[in-house]
C-alpha positions in Angstrom: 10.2 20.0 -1.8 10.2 16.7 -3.7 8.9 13.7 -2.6 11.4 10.8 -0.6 11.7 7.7 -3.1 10.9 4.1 -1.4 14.0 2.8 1.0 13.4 -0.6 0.0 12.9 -0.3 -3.9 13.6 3.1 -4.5 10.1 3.1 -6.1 7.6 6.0 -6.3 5.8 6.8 -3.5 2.5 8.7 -2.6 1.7 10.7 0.7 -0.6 9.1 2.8 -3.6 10.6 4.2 -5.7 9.7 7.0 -8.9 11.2 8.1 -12.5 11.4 6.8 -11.3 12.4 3.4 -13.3 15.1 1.5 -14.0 14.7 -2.2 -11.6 16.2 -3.6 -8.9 13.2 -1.5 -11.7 10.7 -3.1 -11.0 12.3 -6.4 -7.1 12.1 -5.8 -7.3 9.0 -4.7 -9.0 7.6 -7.7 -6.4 9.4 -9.6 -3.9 7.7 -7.9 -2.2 11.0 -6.4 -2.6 10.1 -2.9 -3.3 6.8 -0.7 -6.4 7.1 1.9 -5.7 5.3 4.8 -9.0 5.9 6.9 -9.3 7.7 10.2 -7.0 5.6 12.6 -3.9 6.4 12.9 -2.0 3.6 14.5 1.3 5.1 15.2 1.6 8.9 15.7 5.6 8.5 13.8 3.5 7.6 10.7 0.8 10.4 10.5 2.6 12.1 8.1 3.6 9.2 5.4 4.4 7.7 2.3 3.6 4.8 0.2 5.1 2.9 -2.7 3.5 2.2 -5.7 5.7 -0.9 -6.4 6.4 -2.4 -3.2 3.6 -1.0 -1.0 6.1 -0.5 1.8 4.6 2.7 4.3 7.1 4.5 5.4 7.5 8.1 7.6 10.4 10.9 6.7 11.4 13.7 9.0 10.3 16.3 6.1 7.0 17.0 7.1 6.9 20.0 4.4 7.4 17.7 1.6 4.6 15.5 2.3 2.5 18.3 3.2 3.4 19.7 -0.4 2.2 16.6 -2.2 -0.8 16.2 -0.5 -1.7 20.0 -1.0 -0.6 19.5 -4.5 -2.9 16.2 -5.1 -6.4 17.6 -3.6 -6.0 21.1 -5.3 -5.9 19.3 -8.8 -9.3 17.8 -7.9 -10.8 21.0 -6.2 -11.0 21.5 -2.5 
């Protein structure tokens, strides 16, 4: 599965995570793999989301399997 592009810039996006992220999210983060979003989530549509790097728009798709994907993909490159 590949990640959604941004729907207003068609920009790269990154998954968002929210939770108490473990260090290996820190790592990815730092890396700029994934965007940490703390441990509210304020609208259950949005748990599973994106961001873009260009326009910073946050965004949710239907494809939950995709965003799991890239956010299994980002923390396994900086250990679990």
């Amino acid at each position: 599965m590949t990640a959604p592009t941004c729907p207003n810039c068609a920009g790269e996006v990154l998954p968002v995570l929210f939770g108490l992220p473990t260090e290996a999210a820190h790592q990815a983060a730092a890396a700029g793999k994934i965007v940490l979003a703390g441990c509210v989530v304020w609208d259950d549509d949005l748990e599973e989301s994106w961001e873009c790097r260009n326009c910073h728009h946050h965004f949710a798709t239907p494809d939950r399997t995709a965003w799991l994907t890239a956010v299994e993909t980002a923390i396994s490159q900086h250990g679990r």
